[in-house]
C-alpha positions as CSV (number, residue, x, y, z in Angstrom):
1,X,1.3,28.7,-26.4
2,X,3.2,29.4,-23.0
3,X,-0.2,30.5,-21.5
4,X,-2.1,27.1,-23.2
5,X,0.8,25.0,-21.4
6,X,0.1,27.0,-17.8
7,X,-3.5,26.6,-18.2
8,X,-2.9,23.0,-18.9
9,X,-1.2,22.5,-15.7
10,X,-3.3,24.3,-14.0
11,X,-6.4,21.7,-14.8
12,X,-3.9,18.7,-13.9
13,X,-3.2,20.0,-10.3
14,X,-7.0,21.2,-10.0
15,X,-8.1,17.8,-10.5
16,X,-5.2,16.4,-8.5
17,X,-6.6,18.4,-5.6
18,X,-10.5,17.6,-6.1
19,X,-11.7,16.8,-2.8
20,X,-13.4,13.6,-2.7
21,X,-15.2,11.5,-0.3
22,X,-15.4,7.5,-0.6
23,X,-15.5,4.2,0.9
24,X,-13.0,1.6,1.6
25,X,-12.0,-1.5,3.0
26,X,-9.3,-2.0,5.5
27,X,-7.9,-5.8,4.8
28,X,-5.7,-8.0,6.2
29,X,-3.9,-11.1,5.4
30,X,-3.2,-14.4,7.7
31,X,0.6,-14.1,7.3
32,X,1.4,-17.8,8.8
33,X,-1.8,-19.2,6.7
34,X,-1.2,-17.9,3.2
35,X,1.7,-19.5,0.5
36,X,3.4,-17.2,-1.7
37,X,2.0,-17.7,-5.4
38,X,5.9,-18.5,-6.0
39,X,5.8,-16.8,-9.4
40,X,8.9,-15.4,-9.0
41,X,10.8,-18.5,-10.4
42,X,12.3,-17.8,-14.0
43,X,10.3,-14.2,-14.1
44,X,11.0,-11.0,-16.4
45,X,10.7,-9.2,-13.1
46,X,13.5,-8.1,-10.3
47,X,12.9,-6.2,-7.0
48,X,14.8,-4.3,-4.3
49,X,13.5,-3.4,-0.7
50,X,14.6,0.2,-0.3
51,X,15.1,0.7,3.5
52,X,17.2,4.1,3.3
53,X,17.1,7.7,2.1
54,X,20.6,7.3,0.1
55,X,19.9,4.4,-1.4
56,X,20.2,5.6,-5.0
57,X,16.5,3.5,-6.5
58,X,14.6,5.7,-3.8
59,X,14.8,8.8,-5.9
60,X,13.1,7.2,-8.4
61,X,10.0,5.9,-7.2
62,X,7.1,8.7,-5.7
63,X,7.2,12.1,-6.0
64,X,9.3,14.8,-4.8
65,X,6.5,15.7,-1.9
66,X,5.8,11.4,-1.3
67,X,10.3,11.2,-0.4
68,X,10.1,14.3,2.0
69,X,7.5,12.3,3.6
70,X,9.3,9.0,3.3
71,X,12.5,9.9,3.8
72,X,13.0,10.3,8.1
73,X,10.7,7.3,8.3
74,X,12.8,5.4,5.9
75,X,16.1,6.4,7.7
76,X,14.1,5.6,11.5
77,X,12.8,1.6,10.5
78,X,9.9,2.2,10.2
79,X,8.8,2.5,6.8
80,X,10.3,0.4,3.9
81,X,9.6,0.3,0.0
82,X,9.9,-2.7,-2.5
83,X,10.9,-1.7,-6.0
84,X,10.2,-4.0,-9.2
85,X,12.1,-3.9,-12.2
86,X,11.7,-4.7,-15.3
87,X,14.2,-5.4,-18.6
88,X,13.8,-2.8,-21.4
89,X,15.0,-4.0,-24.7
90,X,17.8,-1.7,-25.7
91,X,18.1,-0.2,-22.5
92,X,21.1,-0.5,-20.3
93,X,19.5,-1.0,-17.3
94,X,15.6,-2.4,-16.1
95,X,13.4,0.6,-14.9
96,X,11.1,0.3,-12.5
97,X,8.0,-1.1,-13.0
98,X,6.0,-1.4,-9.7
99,X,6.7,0.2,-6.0
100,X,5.0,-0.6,-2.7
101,X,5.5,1.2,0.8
102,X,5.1,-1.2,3.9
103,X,5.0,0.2,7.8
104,X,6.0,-1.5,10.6
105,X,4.7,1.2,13.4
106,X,1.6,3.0,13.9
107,X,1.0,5.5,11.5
108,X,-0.6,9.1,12.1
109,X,-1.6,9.6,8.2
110,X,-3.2,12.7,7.7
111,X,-0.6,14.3,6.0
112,X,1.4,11.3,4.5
113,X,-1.1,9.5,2.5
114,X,-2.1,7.0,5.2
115,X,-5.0,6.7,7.2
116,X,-4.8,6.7,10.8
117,X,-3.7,2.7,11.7
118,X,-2.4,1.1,15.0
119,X,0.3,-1.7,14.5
120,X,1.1,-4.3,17.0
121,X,5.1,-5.4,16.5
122,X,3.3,-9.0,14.8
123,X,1.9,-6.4,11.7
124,X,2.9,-4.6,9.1
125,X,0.7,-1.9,7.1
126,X,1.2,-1.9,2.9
127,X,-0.5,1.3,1.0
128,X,0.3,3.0,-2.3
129,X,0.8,0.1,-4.5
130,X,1.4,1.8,-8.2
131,X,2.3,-0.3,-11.4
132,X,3.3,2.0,-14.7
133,X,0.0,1.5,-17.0
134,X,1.9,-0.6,-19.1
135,X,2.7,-3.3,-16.5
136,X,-0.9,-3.6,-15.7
137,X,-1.7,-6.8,-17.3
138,X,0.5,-9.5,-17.1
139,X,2.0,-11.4,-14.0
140,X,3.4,-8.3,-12.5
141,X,0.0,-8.8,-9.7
142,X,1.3,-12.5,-8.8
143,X,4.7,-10.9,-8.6
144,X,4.0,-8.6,-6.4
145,X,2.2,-10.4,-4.1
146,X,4.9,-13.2,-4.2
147,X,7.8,-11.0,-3.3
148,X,5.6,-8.7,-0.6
149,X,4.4,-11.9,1.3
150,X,7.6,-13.8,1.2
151,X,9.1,-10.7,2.8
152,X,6.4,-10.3,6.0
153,X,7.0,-14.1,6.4
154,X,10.6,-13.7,6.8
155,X,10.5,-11.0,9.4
156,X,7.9,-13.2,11.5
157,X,4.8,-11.2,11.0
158,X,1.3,-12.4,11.9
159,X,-0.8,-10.1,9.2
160,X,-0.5,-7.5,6.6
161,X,-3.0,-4.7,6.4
162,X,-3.4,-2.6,3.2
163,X,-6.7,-0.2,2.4
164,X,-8.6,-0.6,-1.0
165,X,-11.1,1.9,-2.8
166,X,-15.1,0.4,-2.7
167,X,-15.4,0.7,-6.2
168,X,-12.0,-0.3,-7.3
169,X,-13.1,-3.4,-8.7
170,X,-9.7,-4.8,-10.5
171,X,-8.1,-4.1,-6.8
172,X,-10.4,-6.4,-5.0
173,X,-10.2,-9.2,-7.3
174,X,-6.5,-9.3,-7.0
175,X,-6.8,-8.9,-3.0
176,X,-9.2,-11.2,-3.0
177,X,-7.4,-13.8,-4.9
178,X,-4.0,-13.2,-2.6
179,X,-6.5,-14.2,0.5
180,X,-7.2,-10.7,1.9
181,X,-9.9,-10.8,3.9
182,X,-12.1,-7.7,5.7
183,X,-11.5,-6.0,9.1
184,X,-12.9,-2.8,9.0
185,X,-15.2,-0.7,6.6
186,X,-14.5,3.2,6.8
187,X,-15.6,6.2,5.0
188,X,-12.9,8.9,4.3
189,X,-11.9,12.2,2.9
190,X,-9.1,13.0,0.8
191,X,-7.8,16.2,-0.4
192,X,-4.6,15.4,-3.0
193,X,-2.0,12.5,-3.2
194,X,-1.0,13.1,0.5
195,X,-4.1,14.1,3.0
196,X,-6.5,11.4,3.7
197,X,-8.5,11.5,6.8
198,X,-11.0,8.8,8.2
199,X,-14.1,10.2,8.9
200,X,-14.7,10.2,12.6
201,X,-17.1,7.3,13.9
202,X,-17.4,6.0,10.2
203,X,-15.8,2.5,10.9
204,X,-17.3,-0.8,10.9
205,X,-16.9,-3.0,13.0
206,X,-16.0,-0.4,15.9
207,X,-13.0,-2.5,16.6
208,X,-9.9,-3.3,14.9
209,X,-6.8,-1.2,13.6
210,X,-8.6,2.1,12.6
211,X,-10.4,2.2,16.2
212,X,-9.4,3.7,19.9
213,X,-10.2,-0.2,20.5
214,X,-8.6,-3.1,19.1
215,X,-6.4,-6.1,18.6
216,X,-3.4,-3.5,19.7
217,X,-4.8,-2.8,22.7
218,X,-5.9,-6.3,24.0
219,X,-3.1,-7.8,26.9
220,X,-4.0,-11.1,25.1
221,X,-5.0,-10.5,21.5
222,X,-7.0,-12.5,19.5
223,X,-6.8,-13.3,16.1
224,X,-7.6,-10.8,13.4
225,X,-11.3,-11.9,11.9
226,X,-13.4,-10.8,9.1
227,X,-15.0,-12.1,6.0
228,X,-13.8,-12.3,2.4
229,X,-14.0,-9.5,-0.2
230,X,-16.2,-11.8,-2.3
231,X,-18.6,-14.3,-2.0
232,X,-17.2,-18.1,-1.9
């Protein structure tokens, strides 16, 4: 039995590990154009932003290997997480139901589960979005994106960036219906939860937050541009 057990965890990291290469689509939001859904009014949910290492909610979200990561970043500005709750019947206290890390500085993300993006001080970068199973049908989505938009507005921001698989259909419906539109097209590898590296020379268009050239780089920069994830 003990051997059944260690064999069964052995297939679980295994296919944790698989190396795999895919396709995805670097997005971004019009901060100053885009309304919150304003779902939050009278909802089952709650939320906290998390923007230290002691604060007591962050051991509960990500895994041990994701807060090592987090943590310094946390602690420096320039990482933040938003926590969702939810009420439990018969519990004492709401458990958390939905997480989402947001970056404020230009990430170097081989080894943190980020790709490689440059930041002006006017954007913010959103990745690892994870709702328990059970949360994922419902208004949690709206939620999300209520509470996540509301919070770039406050701070000023121009645009939020987030990354989405090629064949994660139910993902680009929901980013699609927030307003998300598409700056850049890459290919990647990934190797586990935390390595993800852009393959070199794979991004189109050759210009935008994933590139030696773009927006951050411009003395005068112009507006983000791209087209929508779906046909209008």
């Amino acid at each position: 039995m003990f051997a059944m057990g260690k064999l069964g965890e052995l297939k679980a990291l295994l296919a944790e590990y698989k190396p795999y290469i895919g396709t995805a689509y670097l997005t971004y939001l019009d901060l100053p154009a885009t309304e919150p859904p304003g779902s939050t009014k009278d909802s089952v949910y709650s939320h906290t932003v998390v923007t230290s290492s002691k604060d007591p909610v962050f051991q509960q979200i990500g895994t041990r290997s994701m807060r090592k990561v987090a943590a310094p970043r946390l602690d420096a500005g320039d990482w933040h997480a938003i926590v969702i709750f939810a009420e439990v019947e018969d519990a004492s206290e709401p458990e958390v139901a939905a997480y989402f890390w947001l970056a404020f500085r230009p990430q170097r993300g081989l080894f943190t589960g980020v790709v490689n993006v440059q930041l002006l001080p006017e954007e913010a970068y959103g990745f690892d979005l994870y709702v328990k199973p059970e949360y994922r049908r419902g208004s949690l989505g709206n939620y999300v994106a209520d509470i996540v938009i509301t919070d770039l507005k406050e701070r000023g921001l121009k645009y939020g960036y987030t990354h989405l698989l090629y064949d994660n259909i139910a993902s680009i419906f929901w980013h699609d219906g927030v307003g998300f539109n598409v700056a850049q097209v890459f290919n990647f590898f990934s190797f586990g939860p935390r390595i993800i590296w852009k393959i070199p020379f794979s991004e189109s268009p050759r210009y935008g937050p994933l590139s030696r050239k773009g927006r951050y780089n411009d003395p005068d920069p112009k507006p983000a541009f791209g087209g929508s994830l779906l046909p209008k």
